[in-house]
C-alpha positions in Angstrom: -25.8 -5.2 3.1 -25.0 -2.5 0.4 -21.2 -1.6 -0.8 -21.9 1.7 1.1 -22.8 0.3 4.0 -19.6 -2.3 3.2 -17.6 0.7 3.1 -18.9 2.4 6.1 -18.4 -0.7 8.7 -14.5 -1.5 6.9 -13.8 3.0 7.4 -15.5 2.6 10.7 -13.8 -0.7 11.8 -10.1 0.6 10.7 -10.9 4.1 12.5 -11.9 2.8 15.7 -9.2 -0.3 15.4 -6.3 2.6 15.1 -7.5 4.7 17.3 -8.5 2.0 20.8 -5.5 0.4 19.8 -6.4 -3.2 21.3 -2.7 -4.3 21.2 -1.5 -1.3 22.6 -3.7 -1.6 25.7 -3.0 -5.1 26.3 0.5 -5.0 27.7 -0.6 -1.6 29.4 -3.1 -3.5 31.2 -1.1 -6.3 32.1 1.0 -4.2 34.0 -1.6 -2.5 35.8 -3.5 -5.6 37.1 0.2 -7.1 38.4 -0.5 -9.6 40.9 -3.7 -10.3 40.4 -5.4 -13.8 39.8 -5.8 -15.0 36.2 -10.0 -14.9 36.8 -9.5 -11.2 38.3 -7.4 -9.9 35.2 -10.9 -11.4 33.3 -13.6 -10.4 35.0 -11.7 -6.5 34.9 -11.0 -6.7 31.3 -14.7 -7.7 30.7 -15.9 -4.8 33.1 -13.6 -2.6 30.9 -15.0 -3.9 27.4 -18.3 -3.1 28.6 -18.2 -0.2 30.4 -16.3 1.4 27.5 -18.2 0.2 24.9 -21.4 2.2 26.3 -19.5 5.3 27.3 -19.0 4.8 23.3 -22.4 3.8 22.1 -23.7 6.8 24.3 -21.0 9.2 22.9 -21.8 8.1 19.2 -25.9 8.2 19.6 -25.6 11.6 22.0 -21.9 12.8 22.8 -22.6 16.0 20.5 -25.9 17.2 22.1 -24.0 16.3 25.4 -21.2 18.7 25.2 -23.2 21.1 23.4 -25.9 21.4 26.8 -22.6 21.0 29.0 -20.6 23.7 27.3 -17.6 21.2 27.1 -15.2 21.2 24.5 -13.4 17.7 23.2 -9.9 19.2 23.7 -11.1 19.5 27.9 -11.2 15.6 27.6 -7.7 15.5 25.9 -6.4 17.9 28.6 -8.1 15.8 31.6 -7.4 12.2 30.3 -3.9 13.4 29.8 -3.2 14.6 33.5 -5.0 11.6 34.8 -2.7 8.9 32.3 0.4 10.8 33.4 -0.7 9.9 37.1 -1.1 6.4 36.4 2.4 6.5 34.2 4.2 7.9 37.0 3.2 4.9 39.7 4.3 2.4 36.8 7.5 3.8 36.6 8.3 3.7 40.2 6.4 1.0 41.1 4.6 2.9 44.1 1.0 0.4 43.2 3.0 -2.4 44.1 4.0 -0.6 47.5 0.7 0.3 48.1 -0.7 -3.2 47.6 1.8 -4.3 49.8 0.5 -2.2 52.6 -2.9 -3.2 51.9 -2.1 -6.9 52.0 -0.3 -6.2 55.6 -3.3 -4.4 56.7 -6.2 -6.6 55.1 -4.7 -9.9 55.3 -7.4 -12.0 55.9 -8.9 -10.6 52.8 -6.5 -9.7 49.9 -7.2 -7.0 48.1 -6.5 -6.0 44.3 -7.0 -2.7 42.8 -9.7 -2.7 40.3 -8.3 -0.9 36.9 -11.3 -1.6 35.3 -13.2 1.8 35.5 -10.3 3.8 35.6 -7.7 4.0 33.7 -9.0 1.5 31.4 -12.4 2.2 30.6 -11.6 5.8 30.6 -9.6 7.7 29.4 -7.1 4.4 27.6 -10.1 2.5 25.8 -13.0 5.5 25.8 -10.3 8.1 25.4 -10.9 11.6 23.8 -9.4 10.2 20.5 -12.0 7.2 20.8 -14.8 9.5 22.0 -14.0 11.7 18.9 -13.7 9.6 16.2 -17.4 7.7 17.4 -19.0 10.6 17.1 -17.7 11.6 13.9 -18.5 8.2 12.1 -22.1 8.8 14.0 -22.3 11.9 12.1 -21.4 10.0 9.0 -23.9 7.5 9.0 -27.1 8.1 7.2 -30.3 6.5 8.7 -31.0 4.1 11.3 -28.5 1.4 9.0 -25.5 3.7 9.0 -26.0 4.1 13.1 -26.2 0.8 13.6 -23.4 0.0 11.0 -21.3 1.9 12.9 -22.0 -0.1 16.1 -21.7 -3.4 15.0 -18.4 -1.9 13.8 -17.7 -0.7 17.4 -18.6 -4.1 19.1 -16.5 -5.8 16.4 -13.1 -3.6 17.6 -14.4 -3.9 21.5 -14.7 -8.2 21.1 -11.3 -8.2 19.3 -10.0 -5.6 22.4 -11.2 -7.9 25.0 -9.4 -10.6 23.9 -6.3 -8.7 23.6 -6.6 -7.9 27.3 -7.4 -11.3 28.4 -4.5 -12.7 26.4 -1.9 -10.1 28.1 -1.7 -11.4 31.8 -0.4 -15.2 30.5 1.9 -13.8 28.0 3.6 -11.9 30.2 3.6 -14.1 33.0 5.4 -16.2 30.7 8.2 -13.4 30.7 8.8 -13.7 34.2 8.5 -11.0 37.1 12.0 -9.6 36.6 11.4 -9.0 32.5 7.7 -8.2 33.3 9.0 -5.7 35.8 11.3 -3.5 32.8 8.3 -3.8 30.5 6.4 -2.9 32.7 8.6 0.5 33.6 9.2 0.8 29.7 5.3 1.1 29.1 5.2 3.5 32.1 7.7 5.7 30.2 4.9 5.1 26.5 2.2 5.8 28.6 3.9 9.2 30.1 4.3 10.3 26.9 0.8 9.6 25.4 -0.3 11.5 28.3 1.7 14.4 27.3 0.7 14.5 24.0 -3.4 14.0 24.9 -2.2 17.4 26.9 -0.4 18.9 24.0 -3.1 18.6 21.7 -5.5 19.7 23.9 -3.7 22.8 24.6 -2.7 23.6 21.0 -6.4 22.9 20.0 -7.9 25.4 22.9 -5.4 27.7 22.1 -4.3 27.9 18.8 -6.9 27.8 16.8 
């Protein structure tokens, strides 16, 4: 591999790293998938991984022709991700998806139910968010050739193996908290995860608007 190539998988790697925030998402997730079994909390955070990683893959090879035919602007993503994060914020804070998993498990008893997080919100908009979606298509752009495209992947896979992980790891370490401390975390990250939303909506508005 060439230093430019070097150079373009360590820029691409950092970018992506930043912007997915693996770390960030882990506690985020753990909250969301409270109550569910350690081998449900895996088999989502794979389905999450994967499914994000091709929204990406597609977004990087085609996301500009894509808007372009569609006649949708990036800052529509930052506006919609934001509304729909703010949604999901809102339930953490007030816990209404544990009272709604409650009245599933009354209803479906024989069957217990858990709600899959794996599409949404974590596939889109937390790990395929319009930041994500952005910054893929820019390093695309970058890359000269068929080796700078696929530079750019194996940078992409590299950040999506290490964010897998990350989710994985996050159901044990917080069970190790305890529900009672996993419950205020849980309600703190709501709050975080309001106020990403609002700013994906700020931006997007300044952006449409502004310039």
């Amino acid at each position: 591999m060439s230093a430019a190539l070097v150079e373009l998988f360590v820029s691409a790697f950092i970018t992506l790293f930043v912007v997915i925030d693996p770390p960030g998402c882990a506690p985020i997730y753990a909250g969301l998938t409270k109550g569910a079994t350690q081998a449900q909390r895996r088999n989502m955070a794979i389905r999450a991984t994967v499914i994000a990683g091709a929204i990406l893959v597609i977004f990087g090879l085609f996301g500009e022709n894509l808007l372009n035919a569609l006649h949708i602007e990036l800052d529509s993503f930052r506006i919609a991700g934001g509304l729909m994060l703010f949604l999901i914020a809102i339930d953490m804070v007030f816990e209404k998806r544990t009272e709604r998993r409650e009245e599933r498990a009354e209803k479906l008893a024989a069957t217990p139910e858990v709600e899959d997080v794996s599409v949404f919100p974590m596939a889109m908009p937390m790990l395929a968010g319009p930041g994500a979606l952005a910054s893929i298509m820019l390093l695309a752009a970058k890359a000269q050739g068929l080796a700078g495209t696929l530079t750019v992947l194996a940078a992409l896979a590299a950040v999506m193996v290490l964010t897998l992980a990350a989710l994985v790891a996050a159901g044990p370490l917080m069970r190790i908290f305890g529900d009672r401390v996993e419950a205020v975390i849980t309600r703190l990250l709501g709050v975080i995860l309001a106020a990403l939303a609002a700013q994906y909506v700020i931006d997007g508005l300044k952006n449409a608007f502004l310039l």
